[in-house]
N, CA, C and O atoms as a GROMACS GRO file, in nm:
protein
  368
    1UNK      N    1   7.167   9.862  10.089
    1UNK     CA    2   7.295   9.905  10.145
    1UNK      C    3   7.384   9.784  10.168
    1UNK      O    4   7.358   9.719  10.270
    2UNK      N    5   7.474   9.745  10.099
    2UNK     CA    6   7.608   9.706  10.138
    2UNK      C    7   7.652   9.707  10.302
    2UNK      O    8   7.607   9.787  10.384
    3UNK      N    9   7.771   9.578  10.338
    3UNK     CA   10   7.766   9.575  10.490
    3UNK      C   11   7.894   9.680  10.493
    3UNK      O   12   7.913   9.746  10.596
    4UNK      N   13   8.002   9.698  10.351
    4UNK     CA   14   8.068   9.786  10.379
    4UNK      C   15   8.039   9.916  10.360
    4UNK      O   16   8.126  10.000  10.382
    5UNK      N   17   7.941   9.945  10.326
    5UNK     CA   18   7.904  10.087  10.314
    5UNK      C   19   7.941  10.196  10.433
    5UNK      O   20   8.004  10.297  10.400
    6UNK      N   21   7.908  10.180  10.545
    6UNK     CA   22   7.940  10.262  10.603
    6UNK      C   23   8.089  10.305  10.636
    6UNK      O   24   8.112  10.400  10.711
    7UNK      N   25   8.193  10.225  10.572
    7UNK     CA   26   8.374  10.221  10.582
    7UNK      C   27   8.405  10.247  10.474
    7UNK      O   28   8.526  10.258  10.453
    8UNK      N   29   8.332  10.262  10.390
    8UNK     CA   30   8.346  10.347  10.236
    8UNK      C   31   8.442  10.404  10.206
    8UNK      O   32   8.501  10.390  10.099
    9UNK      N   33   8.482  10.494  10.318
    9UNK     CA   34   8.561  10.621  10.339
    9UNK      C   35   8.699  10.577  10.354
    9UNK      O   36   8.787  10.631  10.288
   10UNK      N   37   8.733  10.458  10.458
   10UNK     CA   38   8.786  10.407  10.528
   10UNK      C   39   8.841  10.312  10.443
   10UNK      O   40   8.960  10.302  10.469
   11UNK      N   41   8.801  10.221  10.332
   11UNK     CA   42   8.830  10.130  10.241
   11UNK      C   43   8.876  10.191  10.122
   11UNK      O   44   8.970  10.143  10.059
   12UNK      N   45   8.820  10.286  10.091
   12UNK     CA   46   8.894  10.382   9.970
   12UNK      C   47   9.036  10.428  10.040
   12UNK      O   48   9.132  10.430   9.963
   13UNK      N   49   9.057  10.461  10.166
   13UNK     CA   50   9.175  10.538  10.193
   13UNK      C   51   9.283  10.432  10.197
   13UNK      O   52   9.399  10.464  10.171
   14UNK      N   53   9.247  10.296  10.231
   14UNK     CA   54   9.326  10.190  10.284
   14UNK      C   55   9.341  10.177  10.121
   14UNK      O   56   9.438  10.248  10.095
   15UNK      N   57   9.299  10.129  10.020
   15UNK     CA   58   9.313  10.099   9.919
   15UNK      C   59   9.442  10.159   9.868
   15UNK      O   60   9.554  10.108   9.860
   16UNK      N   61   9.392  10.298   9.830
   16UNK     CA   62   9.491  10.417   9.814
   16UNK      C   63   9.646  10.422   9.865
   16UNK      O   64   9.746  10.449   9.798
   17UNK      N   65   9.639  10.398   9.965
   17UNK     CA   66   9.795  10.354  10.063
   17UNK      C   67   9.830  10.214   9.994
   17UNK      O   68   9.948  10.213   9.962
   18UNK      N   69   9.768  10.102   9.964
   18UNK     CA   70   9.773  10.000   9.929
   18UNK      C   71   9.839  10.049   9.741
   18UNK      O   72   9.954  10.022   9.708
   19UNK      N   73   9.776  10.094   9.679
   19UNK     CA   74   9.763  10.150   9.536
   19UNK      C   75   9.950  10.187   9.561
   19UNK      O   76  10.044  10.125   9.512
   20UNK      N   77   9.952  10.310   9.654
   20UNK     CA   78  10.098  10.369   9.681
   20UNK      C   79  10.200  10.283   9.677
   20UNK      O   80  10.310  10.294   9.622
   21UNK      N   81  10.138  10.168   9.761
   21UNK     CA   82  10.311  10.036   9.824
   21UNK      C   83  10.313  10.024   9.646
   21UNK      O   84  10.385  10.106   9.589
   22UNK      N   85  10.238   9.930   9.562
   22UNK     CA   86  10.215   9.882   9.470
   22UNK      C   87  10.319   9.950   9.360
   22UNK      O   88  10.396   9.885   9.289
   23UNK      N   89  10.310  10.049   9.361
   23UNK     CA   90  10.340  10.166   9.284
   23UNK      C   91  10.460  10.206   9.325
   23UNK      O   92  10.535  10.261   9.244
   24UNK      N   93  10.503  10.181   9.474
   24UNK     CA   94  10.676  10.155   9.474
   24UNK      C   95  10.736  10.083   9.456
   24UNK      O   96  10.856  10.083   9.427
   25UNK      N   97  10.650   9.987   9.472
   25UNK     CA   98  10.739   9.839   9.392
   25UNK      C   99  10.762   9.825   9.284
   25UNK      O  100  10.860   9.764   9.241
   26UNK      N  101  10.645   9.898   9.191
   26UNK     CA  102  10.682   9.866   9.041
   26UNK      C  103  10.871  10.028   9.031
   26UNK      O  104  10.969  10.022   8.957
   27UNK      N  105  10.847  10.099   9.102
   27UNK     CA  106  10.913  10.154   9.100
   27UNK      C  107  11.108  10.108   9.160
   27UNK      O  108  11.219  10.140   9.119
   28UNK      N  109  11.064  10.035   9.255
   28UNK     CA  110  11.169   9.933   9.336
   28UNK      C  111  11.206   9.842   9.213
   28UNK      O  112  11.330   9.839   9.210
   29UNK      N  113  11.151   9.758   9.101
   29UNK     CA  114  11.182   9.698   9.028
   29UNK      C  115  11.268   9.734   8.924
   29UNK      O  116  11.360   9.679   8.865
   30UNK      N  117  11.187   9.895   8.917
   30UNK     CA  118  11.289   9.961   8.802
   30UNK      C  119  11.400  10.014   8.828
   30UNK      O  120  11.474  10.014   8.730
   31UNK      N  121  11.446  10.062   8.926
   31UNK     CA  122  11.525  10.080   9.024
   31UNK      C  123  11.613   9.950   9.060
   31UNK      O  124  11.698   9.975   9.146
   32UNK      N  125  11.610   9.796   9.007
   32UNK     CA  126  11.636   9.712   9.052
   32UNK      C  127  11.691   9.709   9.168
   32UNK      O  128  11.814   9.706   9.177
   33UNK      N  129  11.612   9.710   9.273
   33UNK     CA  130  11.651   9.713   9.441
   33UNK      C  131  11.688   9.534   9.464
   33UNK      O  132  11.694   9.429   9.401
   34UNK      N  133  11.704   9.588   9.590
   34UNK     CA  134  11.783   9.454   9.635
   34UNK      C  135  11.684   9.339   9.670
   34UNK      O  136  11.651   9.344   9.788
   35UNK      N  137  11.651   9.278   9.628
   35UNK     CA  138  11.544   9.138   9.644
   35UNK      C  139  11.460   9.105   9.734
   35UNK      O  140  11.346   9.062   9.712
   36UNK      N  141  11.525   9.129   9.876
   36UNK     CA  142  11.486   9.102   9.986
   36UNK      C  143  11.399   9.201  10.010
   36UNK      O  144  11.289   9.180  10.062
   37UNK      N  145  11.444   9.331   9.972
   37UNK     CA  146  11.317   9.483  10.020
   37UNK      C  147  11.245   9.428   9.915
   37UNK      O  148  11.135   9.395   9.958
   38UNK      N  149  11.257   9.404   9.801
   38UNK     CA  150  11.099   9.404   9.727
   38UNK      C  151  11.030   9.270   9.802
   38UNK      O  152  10.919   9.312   9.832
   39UNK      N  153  11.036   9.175   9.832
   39UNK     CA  154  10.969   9.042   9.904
   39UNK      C  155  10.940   9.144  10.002
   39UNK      O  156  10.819   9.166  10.006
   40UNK      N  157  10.992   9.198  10.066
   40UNK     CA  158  10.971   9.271  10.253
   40UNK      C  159  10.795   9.325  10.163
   40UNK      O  160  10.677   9.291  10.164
   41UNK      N  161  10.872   9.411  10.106
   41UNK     CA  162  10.751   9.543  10.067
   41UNK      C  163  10.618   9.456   9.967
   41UNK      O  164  10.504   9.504   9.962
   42UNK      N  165  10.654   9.331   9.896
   42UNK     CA  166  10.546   9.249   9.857
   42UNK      C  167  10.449   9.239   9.931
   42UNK      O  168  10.342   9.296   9.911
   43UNK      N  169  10.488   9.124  10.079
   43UNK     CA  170  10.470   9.096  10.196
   43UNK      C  171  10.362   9.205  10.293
   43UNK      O  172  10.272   9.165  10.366
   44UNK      N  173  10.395   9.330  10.273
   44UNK     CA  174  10.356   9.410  10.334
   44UNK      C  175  10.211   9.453  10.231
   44UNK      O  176  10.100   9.448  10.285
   45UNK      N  177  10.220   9.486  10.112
   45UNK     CA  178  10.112   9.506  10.011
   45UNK      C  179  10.014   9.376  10.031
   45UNK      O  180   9.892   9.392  10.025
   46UNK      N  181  10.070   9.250  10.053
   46UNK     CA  182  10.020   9.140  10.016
   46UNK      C  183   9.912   9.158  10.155
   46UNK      O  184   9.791   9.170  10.140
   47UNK      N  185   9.980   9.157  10.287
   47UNK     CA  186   9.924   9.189  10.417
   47UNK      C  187   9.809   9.276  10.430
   47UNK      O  188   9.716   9.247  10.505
   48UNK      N  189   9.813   9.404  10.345
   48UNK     CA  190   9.733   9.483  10.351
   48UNK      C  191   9.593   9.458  10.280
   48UNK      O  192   9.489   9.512  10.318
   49UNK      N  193   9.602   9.354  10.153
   49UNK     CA  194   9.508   9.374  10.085
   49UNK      C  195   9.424   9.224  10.181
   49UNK      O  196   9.305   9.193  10.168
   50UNK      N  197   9.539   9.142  10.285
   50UNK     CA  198   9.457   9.037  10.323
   50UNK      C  199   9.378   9.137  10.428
   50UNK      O  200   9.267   9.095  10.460
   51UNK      N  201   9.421   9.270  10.491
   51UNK     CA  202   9.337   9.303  10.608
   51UNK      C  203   9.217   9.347  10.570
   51UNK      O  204   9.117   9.324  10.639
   52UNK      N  205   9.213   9.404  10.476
   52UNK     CA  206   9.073   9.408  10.378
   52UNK      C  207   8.977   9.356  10.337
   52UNK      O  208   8.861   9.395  10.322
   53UNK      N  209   9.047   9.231  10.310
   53UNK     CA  210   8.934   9.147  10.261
   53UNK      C  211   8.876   9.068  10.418
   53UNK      O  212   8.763   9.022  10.432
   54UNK      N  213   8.981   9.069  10.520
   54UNK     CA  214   8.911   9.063  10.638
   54UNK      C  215   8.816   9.144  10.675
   54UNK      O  216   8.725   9.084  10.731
   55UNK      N  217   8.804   9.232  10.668
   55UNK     CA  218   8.725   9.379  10.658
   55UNK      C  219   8.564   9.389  10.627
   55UNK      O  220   8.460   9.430  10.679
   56UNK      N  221   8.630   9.300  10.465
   56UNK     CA  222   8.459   9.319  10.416
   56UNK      C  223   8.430   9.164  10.463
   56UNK      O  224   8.324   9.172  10.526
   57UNK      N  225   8.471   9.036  10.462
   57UNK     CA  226   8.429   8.930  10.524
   57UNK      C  227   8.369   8.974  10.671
   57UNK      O  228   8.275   8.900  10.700
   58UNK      N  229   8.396   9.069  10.768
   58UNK     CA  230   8.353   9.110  10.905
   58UNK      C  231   8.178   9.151  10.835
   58UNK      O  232   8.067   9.112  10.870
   59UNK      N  233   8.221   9.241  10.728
   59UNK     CA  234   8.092   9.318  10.755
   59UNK      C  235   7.979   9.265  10.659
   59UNK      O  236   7.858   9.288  10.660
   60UNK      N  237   8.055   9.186  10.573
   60UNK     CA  238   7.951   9.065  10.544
   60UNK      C  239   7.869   9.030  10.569
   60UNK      O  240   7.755   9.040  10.524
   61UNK      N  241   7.943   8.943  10.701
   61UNK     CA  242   7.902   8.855  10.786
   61UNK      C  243   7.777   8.950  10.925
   61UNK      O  244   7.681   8.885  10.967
   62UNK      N  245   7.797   9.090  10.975
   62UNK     CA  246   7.739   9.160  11.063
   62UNK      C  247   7.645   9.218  10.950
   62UNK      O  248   7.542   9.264  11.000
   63UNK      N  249   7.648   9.224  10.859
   63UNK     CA  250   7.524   9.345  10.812
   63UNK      C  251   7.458   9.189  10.697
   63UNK      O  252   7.355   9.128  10.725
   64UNK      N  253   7.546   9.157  10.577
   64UNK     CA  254   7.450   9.085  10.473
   64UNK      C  255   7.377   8.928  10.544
   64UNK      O  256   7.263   8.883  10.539
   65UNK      N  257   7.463   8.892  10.588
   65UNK     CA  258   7.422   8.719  10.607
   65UNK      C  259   7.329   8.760  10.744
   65UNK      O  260   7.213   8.722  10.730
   66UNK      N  261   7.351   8.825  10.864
   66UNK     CA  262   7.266   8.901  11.005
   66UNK      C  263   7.158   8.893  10.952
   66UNK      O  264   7.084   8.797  10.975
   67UNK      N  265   7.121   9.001  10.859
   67UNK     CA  266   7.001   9.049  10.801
   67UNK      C  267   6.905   8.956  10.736
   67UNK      O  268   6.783   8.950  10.748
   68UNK      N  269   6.965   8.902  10.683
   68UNK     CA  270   6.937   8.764  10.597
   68UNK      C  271   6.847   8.640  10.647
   68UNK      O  272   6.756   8.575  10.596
   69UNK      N  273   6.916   8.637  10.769
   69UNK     CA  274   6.897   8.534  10.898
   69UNK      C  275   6.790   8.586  10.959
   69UNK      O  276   6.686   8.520  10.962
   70UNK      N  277   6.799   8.730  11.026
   70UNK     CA  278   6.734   8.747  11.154
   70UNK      C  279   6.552   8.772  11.039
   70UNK      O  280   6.437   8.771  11.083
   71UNK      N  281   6.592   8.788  10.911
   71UNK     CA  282   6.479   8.814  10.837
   71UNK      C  283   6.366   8.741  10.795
   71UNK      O  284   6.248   8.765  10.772
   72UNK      N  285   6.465   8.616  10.791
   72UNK     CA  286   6.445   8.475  10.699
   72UNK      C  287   6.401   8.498  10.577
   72UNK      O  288   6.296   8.456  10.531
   73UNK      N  289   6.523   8.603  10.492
   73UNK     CA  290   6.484   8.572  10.356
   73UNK      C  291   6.653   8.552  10.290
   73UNK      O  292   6.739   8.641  10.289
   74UNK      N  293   6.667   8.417  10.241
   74UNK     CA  294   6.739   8.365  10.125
   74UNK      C  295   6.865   8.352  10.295
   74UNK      O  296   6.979   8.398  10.305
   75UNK      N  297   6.794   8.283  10.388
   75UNK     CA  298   6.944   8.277  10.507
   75UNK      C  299   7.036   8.171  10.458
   75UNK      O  300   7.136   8.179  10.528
   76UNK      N  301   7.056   8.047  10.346
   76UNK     CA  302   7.072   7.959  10.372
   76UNK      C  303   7.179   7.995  10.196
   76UNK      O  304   7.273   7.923  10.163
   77UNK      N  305   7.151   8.070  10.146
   77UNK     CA  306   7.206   8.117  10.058
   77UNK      C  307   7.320   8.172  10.073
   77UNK      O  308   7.429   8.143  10.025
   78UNK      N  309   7.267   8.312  10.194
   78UNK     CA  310   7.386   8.364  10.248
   78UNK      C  311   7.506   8.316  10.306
   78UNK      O  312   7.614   8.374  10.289
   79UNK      N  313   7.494   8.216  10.372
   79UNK     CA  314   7.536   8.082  10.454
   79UNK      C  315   7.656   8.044  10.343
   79UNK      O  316   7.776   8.062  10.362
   80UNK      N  317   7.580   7.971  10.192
   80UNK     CA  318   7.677   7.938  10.111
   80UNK      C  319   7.738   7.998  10.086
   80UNK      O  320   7.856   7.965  10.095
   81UNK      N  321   7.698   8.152  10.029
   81UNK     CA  322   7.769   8.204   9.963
   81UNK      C  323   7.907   8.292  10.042
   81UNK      O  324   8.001   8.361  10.003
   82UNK      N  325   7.862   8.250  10.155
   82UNK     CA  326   7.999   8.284  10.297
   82UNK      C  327   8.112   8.218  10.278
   82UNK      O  328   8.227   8.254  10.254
   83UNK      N  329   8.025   8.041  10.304
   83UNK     CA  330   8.143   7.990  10.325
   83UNK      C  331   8.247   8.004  10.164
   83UNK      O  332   8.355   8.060  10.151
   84UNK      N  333   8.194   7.956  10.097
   84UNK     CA  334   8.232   8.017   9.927
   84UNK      C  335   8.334   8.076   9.929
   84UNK      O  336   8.446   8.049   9.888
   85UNK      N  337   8.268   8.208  10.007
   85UNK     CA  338   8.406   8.344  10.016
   85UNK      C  339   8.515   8.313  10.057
   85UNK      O  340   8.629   8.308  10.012
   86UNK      N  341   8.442   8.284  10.193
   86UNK     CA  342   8.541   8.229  10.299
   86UNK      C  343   8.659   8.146  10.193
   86UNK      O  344   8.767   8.180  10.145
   87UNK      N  345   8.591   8.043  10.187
   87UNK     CA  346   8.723   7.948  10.086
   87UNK      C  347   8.766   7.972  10.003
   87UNK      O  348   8.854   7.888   9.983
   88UNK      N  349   8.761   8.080   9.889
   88UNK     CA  350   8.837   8.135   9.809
   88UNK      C  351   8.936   8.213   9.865
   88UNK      O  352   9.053   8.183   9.841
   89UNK      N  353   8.899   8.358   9.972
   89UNK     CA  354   8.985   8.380  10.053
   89UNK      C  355   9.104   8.332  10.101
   89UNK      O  356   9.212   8.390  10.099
   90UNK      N  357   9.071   8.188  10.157
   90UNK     CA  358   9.193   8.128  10.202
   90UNK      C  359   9.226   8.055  10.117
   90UNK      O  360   9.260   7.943  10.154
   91UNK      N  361   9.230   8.083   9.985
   91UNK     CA  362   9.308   8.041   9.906
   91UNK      C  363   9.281   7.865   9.814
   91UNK      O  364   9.352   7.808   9.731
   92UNK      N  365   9.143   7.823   9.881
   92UNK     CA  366   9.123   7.695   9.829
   92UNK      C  367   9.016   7.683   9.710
   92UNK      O  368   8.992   7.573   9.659
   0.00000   0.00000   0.00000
């Protein structure tokens, strides 16, 4: 089991709303709207997909790397492969 498994529900729906902004923008483009709403509404898509990936970094971190640790099997792996995330995440 996955640490997001149990938000399954919850990550598909957020996605979906996310999928929607996406899908007005390409629509806002064709529409050539005014610059500033498409950056606003970027901004806002862009926001959403960072709260997500906060999301599964939370449950990562509480269910895969926890388990890992409190188990002692492959803890030191998990560890890397965190921080890893972690730093791609933020962009480095």
């Amino acid at each position: 089991m996955r640490g997001f498994s149990p938000q399954t529900d919850e990550l598909e729906k957020r996605l979906a709303k996310i999928e929607g902004q996406v899908r007005g923008l390409r629509r806002m483009v064709a529409e050539d709207a005014y610059c500033i709403d498409l950056l606003t509404q970027v901004n806002a898509a862009t926001a959403a997909l960072r709260a997500v990936g906060i999301g599964l970094l939370d449950g990562h971190v509480r269910h895969c790397v926890r388990n890992s640790l409190i188990g002692g099997t492959d803890g030191d792996e998990q560890v890397d492969e965190l921080v890893a995330a972690v730093a791609r995440f933020a962009g480095r």
